[in-house]
C-alpha positions in Angstrom: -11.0 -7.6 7.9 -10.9 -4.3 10.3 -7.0 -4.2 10.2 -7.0 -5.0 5.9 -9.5 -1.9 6.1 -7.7 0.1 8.4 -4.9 -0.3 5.7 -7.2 0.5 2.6 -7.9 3.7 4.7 -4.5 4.8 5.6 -3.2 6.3 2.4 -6.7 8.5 1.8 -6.6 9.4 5.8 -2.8 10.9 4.6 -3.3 12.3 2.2 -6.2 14.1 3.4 -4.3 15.5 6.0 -2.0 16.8 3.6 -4.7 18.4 1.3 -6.0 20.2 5.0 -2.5 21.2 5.6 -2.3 22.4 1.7 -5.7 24.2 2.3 -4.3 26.0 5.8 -1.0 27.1 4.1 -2.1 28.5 0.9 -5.6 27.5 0.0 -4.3 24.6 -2.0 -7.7 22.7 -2.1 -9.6 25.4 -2.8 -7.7 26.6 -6.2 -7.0 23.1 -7.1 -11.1 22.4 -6.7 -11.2 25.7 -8.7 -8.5 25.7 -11.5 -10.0 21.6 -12.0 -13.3 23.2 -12.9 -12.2 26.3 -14.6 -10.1 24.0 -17.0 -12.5 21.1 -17.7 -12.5 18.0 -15.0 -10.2 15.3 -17.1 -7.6 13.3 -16.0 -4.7 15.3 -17.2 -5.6 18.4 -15.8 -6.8 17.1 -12.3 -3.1 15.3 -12.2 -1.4 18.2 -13.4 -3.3 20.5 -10.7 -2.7 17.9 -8.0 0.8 17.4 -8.1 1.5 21.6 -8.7 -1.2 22.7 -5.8 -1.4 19.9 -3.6 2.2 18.4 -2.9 1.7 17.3 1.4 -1.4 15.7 -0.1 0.7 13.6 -2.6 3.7 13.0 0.0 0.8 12.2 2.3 -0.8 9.2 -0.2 2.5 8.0 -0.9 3.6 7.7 2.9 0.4 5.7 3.5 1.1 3.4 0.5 4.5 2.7 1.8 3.1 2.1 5.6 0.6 -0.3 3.5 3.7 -2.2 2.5 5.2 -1.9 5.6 2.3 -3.6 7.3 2.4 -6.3 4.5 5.9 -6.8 4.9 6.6 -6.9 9.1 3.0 -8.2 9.6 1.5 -11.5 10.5 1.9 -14.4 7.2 -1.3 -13.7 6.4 -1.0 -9.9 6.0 0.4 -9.8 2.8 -2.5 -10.5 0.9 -4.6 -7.9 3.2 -1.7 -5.7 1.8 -2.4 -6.2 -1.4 -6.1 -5.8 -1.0 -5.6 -2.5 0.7 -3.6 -1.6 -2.4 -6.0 -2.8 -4.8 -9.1 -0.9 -3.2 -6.8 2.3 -3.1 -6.0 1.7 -6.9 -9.3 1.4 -7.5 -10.8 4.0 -5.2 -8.3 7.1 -5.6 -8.7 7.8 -8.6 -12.2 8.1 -8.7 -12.3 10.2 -5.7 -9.8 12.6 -7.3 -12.6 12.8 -9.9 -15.3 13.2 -7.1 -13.5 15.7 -5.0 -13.0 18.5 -8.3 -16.9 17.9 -9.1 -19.5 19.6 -7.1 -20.0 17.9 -4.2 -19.2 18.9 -0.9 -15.8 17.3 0.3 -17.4 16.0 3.5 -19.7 13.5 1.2 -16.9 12.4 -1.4 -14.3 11.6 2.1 -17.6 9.5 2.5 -18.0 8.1 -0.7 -14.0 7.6 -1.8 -13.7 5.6 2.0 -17.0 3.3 1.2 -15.9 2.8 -2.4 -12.1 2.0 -0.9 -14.2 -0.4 1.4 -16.2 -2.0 -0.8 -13.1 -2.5 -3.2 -10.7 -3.5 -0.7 -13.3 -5.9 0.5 -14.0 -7.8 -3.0 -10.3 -7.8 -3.2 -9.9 -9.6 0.0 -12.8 -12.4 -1.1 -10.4 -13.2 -4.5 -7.6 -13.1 -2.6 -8.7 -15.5 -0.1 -7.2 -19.3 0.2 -9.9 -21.5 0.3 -9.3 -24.9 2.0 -8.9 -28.0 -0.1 -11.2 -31.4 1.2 -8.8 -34.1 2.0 -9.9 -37.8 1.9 -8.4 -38.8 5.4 -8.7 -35.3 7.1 -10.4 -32.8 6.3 -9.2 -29.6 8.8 -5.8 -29.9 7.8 -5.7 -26.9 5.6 -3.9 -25.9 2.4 -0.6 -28.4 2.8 -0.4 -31.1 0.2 2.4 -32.9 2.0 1.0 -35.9 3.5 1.5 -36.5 7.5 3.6 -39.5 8.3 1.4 -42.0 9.2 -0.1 -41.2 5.5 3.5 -40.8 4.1 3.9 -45.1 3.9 0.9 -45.8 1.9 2.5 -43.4 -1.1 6.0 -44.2 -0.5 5.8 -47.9 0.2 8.7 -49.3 2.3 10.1 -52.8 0.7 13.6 -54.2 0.9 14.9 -52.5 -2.5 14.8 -49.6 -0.5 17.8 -48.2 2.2 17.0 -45.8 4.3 20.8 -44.6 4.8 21.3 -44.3 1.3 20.4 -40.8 0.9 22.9 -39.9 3.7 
């Protein structure tokens, strides 16, 4: 759950370091906070203003998403639905702290709150997400796999004298 949380982080951790490298080149965050308020905080102006005063901060999200991928992609076999997880609580999460970030609170409490609502998304994701083993009659640790093991196999595939085994050579 740290490394599927570490993921849901990565592409707010980006792009935050591109809204601080916005802010340090040309006050970036500062007129987008501003020109947000000035023009009425809706959806349409706070993408318009994002994507004109804060481009690292964009290229910055979108790298993380694609490391997200990545991570799915060249991780363990269970990391892909970790990646999606991560993608989900980001979906969920970035938005809202978009909305957070051009309101009045100080940007140190909405980092807070977008990474705990990432978490908490990212985290409800994971618990739908997750393969939950199936009770078997003769063994009941065995996992997901519905193919029986060989000793089993006879019992549903009986072996009589109809039956040659070099036949499907």
């Amino acid at each position: 759950m740290r490394n599927v949380l570490f993921l849901a982080w990565l592409p707010m951790g980006l792009a935050t370091l591109g809204a601080w490298v916005d802010e340090w080149r040309a006050l970036g965050f500062t007129i987008w906070r501003g020109a947000c308020r000035a023009s009425g905080i809706s959806l349409s102006s706070i993408a318009t203003f994002t994507i004109e005063l804060l481009p690292t901060a964009v290229i910055g999200a979108l790298l993380g998403g694609l490391l997200v991928l990545v991570a799915g992609i060249r991780g363990r076999p269970g990391a892909v639905g970790g990646a999606l997880a991560a993608h989900a609580g980001c979906v969920i999460a970035m938005p809202v702290g978009l909305l957070l970030c051009a309101a009045a609170w100080p940007w140190p409490l909405t980092i807070a709150a977008e990474a705990l609502l990432s978490a908490v998304a990212t985290a409800g994701m994971c618990w739908i997400l997750r393969i939950r083993k199936t009770p078997y009659a003769y063994e009941s640790t065995r996992g997901v796999s519905r193919i029986p093991r060989a000793a089993l196999a006879t019992e549903n595939f009986p072996h009589n004298s109809l039956w040659n085994s070099h036949d499907c050579n």
